[in-house]
LUMKEMI-98824 format. One line per 5 residues: number of its first residue (from 0); their letters; for each residue x, y, z of C-alpha. Coordinates in nm, 3 decimals. Last residue first. Layout:
N
NUM> a> X,Y,Z | ...
This chain:
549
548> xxxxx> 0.148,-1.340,3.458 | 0.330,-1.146,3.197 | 0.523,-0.886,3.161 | 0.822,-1.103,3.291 | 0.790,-1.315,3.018
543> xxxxx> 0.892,-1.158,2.698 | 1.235,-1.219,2.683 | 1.241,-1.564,2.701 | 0.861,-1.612,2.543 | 1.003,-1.478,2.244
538> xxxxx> 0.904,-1.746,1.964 | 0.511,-1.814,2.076 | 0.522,-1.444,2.199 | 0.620,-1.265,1.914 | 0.458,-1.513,1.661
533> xxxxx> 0.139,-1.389,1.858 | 0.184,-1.018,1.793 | 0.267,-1.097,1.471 | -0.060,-1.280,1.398 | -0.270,-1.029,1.659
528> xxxxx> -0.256,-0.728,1.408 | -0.413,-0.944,1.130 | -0.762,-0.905,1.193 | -0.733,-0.516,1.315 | -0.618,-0.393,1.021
523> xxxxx> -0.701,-0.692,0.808 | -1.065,-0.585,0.779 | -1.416,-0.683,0.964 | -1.220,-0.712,1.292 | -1.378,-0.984,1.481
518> xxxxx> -1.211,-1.343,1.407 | -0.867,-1.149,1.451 | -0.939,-0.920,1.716 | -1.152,-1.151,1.947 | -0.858,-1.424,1.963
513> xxxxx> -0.629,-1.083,2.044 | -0.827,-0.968,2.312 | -0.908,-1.344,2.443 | -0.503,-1.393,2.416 | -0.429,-1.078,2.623
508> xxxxx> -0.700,-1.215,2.884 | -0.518,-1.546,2.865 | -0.218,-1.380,2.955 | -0.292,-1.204,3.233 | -0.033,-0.889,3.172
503> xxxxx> 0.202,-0.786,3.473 | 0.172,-0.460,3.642 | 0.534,-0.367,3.804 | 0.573,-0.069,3.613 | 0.581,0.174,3.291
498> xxxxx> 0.617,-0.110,3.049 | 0.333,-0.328,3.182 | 0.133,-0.071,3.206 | 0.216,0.013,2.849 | 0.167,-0.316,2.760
493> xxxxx> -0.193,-0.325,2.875 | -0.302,-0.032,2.710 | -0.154,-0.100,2.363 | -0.411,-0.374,2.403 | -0.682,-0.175,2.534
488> xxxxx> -0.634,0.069,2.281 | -0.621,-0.192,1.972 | -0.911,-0.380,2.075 | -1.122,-0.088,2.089 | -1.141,0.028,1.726
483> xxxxx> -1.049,-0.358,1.633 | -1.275,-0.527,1.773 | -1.543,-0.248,1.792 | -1.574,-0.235,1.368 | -1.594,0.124,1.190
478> xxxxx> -1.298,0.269,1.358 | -1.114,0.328,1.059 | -0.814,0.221,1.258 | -0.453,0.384,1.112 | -0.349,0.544,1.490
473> xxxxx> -0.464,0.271,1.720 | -0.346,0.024,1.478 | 0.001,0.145,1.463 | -0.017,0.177,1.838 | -0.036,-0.182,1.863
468> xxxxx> 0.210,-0.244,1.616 | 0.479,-0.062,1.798 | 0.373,-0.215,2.118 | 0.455,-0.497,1.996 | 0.793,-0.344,1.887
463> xxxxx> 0.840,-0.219,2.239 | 0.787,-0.549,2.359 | 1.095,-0.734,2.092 | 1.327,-0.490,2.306 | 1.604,-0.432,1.992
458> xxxxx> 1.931,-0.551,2.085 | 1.904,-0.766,1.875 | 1.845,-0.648,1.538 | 1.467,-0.657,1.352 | 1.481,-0.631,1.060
453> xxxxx> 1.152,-0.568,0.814 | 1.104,-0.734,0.538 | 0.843,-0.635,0.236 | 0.684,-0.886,0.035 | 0.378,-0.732,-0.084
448> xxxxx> 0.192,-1.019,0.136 | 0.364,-1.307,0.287 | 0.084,-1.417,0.513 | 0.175,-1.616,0.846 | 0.018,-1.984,0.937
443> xxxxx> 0.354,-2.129,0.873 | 0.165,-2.356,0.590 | -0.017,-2.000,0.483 | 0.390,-1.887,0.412 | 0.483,-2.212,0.203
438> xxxxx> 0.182,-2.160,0.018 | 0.182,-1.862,-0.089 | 0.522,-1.843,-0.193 | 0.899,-1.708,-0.109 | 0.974,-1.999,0.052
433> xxxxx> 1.020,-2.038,0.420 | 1.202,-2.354,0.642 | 1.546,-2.157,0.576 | 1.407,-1.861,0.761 | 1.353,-2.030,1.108
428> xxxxx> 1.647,-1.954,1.269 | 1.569,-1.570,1.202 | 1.301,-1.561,1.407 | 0.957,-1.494,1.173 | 0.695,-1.202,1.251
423> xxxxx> 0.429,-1.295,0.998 | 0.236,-0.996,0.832 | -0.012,-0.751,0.975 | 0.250,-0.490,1.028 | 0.399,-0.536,0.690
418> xxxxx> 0.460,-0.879,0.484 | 0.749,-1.031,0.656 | 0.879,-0.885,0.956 | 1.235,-1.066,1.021 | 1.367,-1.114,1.376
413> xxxxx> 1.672,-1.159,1.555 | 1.900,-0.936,1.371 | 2.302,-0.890,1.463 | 2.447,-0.658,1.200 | 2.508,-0.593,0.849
408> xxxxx> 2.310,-0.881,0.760 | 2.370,-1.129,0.497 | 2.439,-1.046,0.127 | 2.056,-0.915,0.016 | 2.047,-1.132,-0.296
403> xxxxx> 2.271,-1.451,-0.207 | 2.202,-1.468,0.217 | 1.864,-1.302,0.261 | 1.711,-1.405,-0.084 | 1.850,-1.745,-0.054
398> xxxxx> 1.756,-1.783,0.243 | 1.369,-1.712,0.179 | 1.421,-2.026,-0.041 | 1.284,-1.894,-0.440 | 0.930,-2.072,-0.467
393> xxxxx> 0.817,-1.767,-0.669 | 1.007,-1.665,-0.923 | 1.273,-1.374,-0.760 | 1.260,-1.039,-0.785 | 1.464,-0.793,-0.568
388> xxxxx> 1.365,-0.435,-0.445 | 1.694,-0.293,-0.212 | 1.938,-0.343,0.007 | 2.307,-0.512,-0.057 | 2.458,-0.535,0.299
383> xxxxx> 2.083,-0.637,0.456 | 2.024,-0.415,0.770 | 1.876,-0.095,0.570 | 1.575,-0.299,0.448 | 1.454,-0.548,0.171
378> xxxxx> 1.198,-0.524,-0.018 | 1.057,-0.847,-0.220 | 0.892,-0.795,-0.577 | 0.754,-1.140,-0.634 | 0.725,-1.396,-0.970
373> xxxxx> 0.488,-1.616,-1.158 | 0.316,-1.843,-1.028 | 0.194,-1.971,-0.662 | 0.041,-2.300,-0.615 | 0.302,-2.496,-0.775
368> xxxxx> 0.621,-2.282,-0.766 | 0.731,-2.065,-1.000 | 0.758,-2.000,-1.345 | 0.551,-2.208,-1.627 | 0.231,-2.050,-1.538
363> xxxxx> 0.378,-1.741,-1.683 | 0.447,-1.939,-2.000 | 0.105,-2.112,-2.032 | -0.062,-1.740,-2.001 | 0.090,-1.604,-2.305
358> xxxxx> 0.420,-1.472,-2.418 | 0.316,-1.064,-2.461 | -0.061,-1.099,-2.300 | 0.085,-1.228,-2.006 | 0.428,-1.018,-2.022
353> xxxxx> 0.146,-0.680,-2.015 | -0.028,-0.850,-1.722 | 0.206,-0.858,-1.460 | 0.214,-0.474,-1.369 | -0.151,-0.501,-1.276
348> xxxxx> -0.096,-0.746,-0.988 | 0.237,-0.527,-0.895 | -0.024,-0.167,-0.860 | -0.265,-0.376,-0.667 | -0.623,-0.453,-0.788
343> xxxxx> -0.965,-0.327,-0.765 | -1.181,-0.376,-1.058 | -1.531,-0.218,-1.028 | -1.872,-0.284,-1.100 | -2.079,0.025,-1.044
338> xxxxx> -2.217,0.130,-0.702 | -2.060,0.483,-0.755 | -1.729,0.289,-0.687 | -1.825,-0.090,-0.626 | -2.134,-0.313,-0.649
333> xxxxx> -2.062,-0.621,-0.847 | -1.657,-0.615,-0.854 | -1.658,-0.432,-0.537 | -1.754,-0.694,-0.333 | -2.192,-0.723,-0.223
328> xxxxx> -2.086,-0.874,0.027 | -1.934,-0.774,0.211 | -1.948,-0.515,0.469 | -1.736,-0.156,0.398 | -1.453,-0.078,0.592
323> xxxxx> -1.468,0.324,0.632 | -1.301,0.573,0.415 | -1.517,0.846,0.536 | -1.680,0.938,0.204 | -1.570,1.154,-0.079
318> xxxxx> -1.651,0.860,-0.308 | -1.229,0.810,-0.360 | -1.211,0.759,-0.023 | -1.528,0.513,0.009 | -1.333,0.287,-0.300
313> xxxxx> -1.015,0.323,-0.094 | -1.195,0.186,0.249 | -1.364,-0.079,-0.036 | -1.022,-0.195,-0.156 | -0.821,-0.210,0.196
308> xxxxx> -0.534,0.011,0.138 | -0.735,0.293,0.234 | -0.689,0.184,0.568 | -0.327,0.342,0.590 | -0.441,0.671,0.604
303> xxxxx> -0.252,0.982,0.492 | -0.412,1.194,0.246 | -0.456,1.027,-0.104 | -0.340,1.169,-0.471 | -0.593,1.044,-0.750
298> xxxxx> -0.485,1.012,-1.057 | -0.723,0.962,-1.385 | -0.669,0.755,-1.683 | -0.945,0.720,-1.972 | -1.065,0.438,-2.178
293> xxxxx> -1.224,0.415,-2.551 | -1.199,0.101,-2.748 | -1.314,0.103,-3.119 | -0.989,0.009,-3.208 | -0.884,0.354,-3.386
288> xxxxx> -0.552,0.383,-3.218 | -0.772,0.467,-2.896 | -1.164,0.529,-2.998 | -1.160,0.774,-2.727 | -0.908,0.846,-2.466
283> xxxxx> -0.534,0.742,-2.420 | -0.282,0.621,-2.643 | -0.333,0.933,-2.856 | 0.075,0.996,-2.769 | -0.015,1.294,-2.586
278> xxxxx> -0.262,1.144,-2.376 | 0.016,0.902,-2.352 | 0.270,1.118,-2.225 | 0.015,1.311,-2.026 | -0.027,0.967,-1.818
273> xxxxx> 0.327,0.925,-1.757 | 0.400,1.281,-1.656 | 0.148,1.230,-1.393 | 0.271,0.882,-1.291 | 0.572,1.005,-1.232
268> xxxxx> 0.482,1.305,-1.002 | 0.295,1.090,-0.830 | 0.523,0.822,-0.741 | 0.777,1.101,-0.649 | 0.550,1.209,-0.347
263> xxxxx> 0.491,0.895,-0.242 | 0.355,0.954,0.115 | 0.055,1.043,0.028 | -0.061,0.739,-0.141 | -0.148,0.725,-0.486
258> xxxxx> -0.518,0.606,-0.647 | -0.491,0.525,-0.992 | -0.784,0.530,-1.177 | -0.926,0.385,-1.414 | -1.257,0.467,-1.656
253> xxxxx> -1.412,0.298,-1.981 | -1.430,-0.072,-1.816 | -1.552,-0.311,-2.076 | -1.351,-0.596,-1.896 | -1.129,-0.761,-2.075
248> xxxxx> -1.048,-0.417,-2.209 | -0.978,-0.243,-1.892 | -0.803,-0.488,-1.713 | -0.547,-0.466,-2.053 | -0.527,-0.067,-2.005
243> xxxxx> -0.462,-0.125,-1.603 | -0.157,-0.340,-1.707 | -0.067,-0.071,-1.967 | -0.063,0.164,-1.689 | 0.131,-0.044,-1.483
238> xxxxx> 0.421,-0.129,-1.755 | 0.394,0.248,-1.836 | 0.527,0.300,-1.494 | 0.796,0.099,-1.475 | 1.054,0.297,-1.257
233> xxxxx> 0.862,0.548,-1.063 | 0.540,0.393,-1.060 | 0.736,-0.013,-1.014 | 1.010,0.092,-0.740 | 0.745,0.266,-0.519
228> xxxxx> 0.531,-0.034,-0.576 | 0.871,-0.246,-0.467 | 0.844,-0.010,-0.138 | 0.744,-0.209,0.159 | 0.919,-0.212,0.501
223> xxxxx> 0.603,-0.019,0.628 | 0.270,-0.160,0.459 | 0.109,0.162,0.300 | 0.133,0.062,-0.025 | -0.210,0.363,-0.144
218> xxxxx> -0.113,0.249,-0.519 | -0.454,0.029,-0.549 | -0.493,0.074,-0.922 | -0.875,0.120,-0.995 | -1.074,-0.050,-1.338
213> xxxxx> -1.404,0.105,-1.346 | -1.728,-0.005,-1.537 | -2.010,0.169,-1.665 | -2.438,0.136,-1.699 | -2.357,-0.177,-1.477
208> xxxxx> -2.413,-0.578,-1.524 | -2.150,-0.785,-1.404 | -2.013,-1.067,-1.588 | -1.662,-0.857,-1.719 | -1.672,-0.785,-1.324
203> xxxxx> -1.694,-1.147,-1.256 | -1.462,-1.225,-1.513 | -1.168,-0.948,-1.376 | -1.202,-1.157,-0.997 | -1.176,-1.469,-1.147
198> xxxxx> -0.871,-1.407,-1.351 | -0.661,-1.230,-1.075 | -0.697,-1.529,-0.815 | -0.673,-1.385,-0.476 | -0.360,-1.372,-0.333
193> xxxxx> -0.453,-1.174,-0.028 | -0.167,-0.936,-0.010 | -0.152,-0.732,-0.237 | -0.001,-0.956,-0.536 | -0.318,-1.075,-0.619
188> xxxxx> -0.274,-1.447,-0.769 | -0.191,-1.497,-1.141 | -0.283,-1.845,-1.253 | -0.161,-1.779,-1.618 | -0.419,-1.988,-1.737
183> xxxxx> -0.701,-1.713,-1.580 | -0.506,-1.479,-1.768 | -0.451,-1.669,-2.094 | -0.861,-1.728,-2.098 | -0.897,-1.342,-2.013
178> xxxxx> -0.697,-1.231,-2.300 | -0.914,-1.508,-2.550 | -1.225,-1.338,-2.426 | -1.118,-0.972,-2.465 | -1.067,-1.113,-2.873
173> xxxxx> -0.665,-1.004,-2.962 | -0.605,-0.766,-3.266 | -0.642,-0.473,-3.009 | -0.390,-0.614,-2.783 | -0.105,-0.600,-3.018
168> xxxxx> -0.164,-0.262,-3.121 | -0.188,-0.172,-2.779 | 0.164,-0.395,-2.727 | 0.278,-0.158,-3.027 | 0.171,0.175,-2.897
163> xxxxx> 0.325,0.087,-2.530 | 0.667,0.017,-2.740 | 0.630,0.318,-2.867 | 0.579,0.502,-2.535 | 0.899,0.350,-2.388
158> xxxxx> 0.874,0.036,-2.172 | 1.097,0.016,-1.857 | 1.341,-0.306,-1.968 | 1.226,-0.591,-1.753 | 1.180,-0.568,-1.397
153> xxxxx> 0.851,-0.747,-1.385 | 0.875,-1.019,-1.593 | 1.277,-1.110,-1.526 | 1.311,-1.491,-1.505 | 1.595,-1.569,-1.291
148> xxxxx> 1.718,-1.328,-1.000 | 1.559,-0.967,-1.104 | 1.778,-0.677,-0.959 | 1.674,-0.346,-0.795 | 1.950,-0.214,-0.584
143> xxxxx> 1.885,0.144,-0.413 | 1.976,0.520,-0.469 | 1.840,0.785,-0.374 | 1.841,1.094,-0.538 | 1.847,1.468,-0.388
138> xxxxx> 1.606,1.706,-0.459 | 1.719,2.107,-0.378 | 1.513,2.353,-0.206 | 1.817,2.610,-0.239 | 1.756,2.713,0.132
133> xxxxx> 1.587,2.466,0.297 | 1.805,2.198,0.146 | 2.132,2.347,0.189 | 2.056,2.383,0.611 | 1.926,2.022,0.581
128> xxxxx> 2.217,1.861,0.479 | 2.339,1.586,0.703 | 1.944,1.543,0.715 | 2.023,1.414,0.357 | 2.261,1.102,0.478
123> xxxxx> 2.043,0.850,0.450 | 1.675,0.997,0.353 | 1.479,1.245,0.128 | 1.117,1.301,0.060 | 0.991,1.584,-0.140
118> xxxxx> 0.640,1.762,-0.064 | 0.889,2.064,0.117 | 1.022,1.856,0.370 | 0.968,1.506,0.459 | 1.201,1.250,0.637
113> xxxxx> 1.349,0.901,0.618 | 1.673,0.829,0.819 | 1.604,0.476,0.646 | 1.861,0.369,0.410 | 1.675,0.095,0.216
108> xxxxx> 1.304,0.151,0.366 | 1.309,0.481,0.212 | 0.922,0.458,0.141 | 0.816,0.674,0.332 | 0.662,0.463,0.627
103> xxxxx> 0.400,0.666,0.815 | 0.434,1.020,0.862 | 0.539,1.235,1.156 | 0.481,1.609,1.219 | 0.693,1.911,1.278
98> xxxxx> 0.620,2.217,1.264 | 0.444,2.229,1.649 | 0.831,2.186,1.727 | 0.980,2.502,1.574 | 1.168,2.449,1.267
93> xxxxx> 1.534,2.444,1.173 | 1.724,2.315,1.474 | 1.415,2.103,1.562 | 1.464,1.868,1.214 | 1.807,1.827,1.368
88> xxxxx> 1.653,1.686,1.649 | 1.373,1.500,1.456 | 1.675,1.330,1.180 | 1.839,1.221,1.531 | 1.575,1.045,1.714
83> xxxxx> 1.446,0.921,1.391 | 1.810,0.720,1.281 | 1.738,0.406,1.563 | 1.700,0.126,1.281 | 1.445,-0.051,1.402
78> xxxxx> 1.252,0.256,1.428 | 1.342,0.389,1.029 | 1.216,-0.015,0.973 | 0.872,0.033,1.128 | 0.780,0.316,1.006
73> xxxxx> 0.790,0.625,1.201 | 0.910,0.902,0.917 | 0.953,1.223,1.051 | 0.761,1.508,0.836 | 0.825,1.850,0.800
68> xxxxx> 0.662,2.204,0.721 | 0.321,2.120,0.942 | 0.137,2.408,0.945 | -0.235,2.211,0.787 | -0.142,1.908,1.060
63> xxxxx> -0.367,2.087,1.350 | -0.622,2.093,1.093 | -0.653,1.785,0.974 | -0.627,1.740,0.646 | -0.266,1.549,0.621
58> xxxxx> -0.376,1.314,0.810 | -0.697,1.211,0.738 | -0.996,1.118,0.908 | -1.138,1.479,1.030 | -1.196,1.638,0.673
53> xxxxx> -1.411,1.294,0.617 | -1.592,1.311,0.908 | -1.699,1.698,0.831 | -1.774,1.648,0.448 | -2.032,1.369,0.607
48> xxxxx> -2.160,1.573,0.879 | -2.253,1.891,0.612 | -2.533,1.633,0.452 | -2.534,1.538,0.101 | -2.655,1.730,-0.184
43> xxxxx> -2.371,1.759,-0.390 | -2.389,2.160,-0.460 | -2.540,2.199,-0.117 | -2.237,1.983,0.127 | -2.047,2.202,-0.083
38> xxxxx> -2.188,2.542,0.029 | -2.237,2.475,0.345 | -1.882,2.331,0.379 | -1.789,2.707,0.259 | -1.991,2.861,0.470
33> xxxxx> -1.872,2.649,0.784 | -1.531,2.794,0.767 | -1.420,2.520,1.036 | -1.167,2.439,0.765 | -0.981,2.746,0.720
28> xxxxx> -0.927,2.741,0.390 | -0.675,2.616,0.130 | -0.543,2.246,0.248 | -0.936,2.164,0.341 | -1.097,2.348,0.047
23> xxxxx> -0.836,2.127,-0.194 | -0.888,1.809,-0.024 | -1.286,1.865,-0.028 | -1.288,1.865,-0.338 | -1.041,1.645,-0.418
18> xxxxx> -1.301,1.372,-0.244 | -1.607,1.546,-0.398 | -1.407,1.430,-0.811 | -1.562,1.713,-1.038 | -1.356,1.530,-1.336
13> xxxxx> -1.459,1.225,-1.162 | -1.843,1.217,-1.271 | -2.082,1.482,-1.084 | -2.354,1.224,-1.050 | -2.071,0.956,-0.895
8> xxxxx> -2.072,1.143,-0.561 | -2.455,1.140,-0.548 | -2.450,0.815,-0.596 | -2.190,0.686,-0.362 | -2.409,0.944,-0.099
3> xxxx> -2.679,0.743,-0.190 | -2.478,0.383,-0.153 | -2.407,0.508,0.225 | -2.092,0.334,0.364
């Protein structure tokens, strides 16, 4: 990360944002047209290489990805699953095969059979009807359970924009100190995945010192099984943006944004119509409702990479930069976007405020368990009878949510993935030891994250799903730290020769790679590969043996 280029980038303000800059003049020219790099590099005054590096990083700007026409899902639960093989060959009756791309995790986590066409996505049964698609270019909808089991804060009624008025009225009458008080009362933790305490992190960038402040909405959910932010932009979204209106407030921040991942196509497009709602509404811009208080919304769509789910990777993507791993400190909330103070948070974190403000930090601290408040979005996937986004107050049994909410499994699992790729990778005899909290998760040693599971059936080979998450991080590495920018090849190395042969794995050479990974990696890319790796072969050892020595 260069904080002059993070200058230069901010000079220009977001409305002439350098990272949809060079978006646009990637997805519209050729993009070895070195005129027109020339040329931009020139009216920001930074150097040709970085435009180049950051062209190069994503997915969807490459430029062997620019004639792509569809996308195959190859998350984690479509795999478990076994629909790809199918939804790619009748993908291949339609286009060629250098049309075709892949994409990771769409979201469709409940029915799987997930593919792109077209900027929609669609799933289940739609490659049935592919033919109809292409030619009339029709949506079709999904369908999914969302249902909150006891105290419903997040899946409340969706808020209409007079409601929003009226909680801004609200708001305005309140001191920013006070709102901050209830929020650091209401012990909300992050939601993301670290559990950081909320309150402390939105007092030290009240604290900080800056010509401006941002408040940014981490959207870019990129954890595969996970899709309760999907749920919350296209079902709640004014409950976010209010949430990011609140942030804003306690902390003098003038600017948000909300940052989208690629692969949410519908996210987007709610968002969007959310935002101009409100614009409309005067519930947006300067002097808002006449409170003195002046704030602005901006969305930012994303490219395709998973490591701009880490907060300063996102903060460097939204700069125009490669969306490298930044050192800490400084952390964003002193020196963030532009080098201003910044709020990062997740799009569920944000959603909780509005019912803190509404009923008050006491009564928020009043649900859940006793180091984790509040409630959880959990996602579950196409093996559960009744799938979808569920939320229960924290310290719900993880049985309960498996047996009572999701109605068993459809079939044989094994294994459940908790909290994406770099979550825990639990055997399904262990599940009624879990809650759904912080701390019952850190006493297993595994994270629980945004809450997503992942099934794993039986007859599933538990090393091609290492090698799953191997090549994950091989593909999704920023590259900017040698544990995990190497660690991940040679370890998706070894089990492919393992795989392909006779060759059997030294073990305590695969444990020194993975040791090396986690206390290494700067990020939880590569620093929380090696926990489900590890559950793997601490629980698995019985199938898992023979490829090693």
């Amino acid at each position: 990360m260069s904080e002059n280029i993070s200058y230069l980038s901010g000079r220009k303000g977001l409305h002439e944002n350098l990272f949809e800059r060079i978006s646009w003049m990637a997805e519209t020219e050729d993009t070895a047209n070195t005129e027109k790099i020339q040329e931009l590099a020139r009216d920001y005054l930074i150097g040709e290489s970085t435009i180049h590096s950051t062209i190069s990083f994503y997915d969807l700007l490459r430029p062997e990805n620019k004639d792509k026409k569809a996308y195959v899902c190859n998350g984690s639960a479509c795999m478990c699953s076994g629909t790809q093989p199918r939804v790619r060959s009748e993908l291949k009756k339609n286009f060629r095969d250098e049309e075709i791309g892949e994409m990771t995790c769409l979201g469709r986590c409940h029915e799987n059979g997930a593919f792109q066409y077209n900027g929609q996505n669609y799933s289940g049964i739609a490659i049935d009807n592919i033919t109809q698609i292409i030619e009339s270019k029709k949506t079709i909808q999904e369908k999914y359970a969302s249902l909150a089991s006891g105290t419903a804060i997040l899946m409340q009624t969706p808020l209409t924009a007079e409601e929003f008025a009226l909680q801004l009225r609200n708001l305005f009458t309140l001191n920013p100190e006070h709102v901050l008080d209830e929020i650091k009362k209401s012990d909300l933790r992050g939601r993301g995945g670290a559990g950081f305490p909320m309150g402390l992190k939105l007092e030290s960038v009240r604290k900080a010192e800056g010509e401006r402040k941002f408040i940014v909405c981490n959207a870019d959910e990129g954890d595969p099984g996970a899709y309760s932010d999907r749920y919350l932009m296209e079902q709640q979204p004014l409950r976010v943006l209010l949430g990011m209106i609140i942030a804003a407030y306690i902390s003098s921040a003038d600017t948000g944004i909300i940052y989208i991942r690629a692969e949410y196509p519908e996210s987007m497009e709610t968002i969007e119509k959310s935002i101009r709602e409100l614009e409309e509404n005067s519930l947006l811009g300067n002097d808002i409702l006449g409170s003195g208080f002046s704030f602005t919304l901006k969305l930012i769509k994303a490219k395709g990479a998973y490591v701009c789910g880490e907060e300063t990777a996102l903060l460097s993507s939204i700069e125009g930069q490669r969306p490298e791993v930044r050192v800490r400190p400084p952390f964003p909330a002193r020196k963030g976007l532009f080098n201003m103070p910044t709020l990062v948070n997740s799009v569920e974190t944000l959603a909780n405020l509005p019912f803190i403000v509404e009923h008050g930090g006491s009564k928020f601290n009043s649900i859940g368990s006793s180091q984790s408040k509040g409630t959880k979005l959990i996602s579950l996937d196409s093996f559960f009878n009744r799938p979808g986004v569920y939320e229960v107050e924290m310290g719900t049994p993880l049985a309960t949510v498996v047996e009572q909410l999701g109605g068993g499994f459809k079939e044989n699992v094994k294994a459940l993935h908790i909290g994406g790729p770099l979550g825990g990778l639990v055997p399904v005899s262990d599940i009624s030891s879990l809650q759904i909290s912080f701390e019952s998760f850190a006493e297993k040693g595994i994270l629980l994250g945004h809450g997503s599971i992942v099934s794993i059936p039986e007859d599933f080979p538990m090393m091609g799903y290492i090698k799953h998450l191997f090549r994950f991080t091989v593909h999704e590495s920023c590259g900017k730290c040698f544990p995990c920018r190497l660690g991940s090849v040679r370890g998706l190395e070894l089990l492919q020769r393992a795989t392909d042969g006779d060759y059997r794995i030294d073990r305590e050479l695969f444990t020194d790679l993975l040791d090396t990974m986690q206390q290494g990696s700067l990020c939880m890319l590569g620093g929380g590969l090696p926990l489900p790796v590890k559950n793997a072969l601490q629980y698995f050892d019985s199938e898992l043996r023979d490829y090693f020595d």
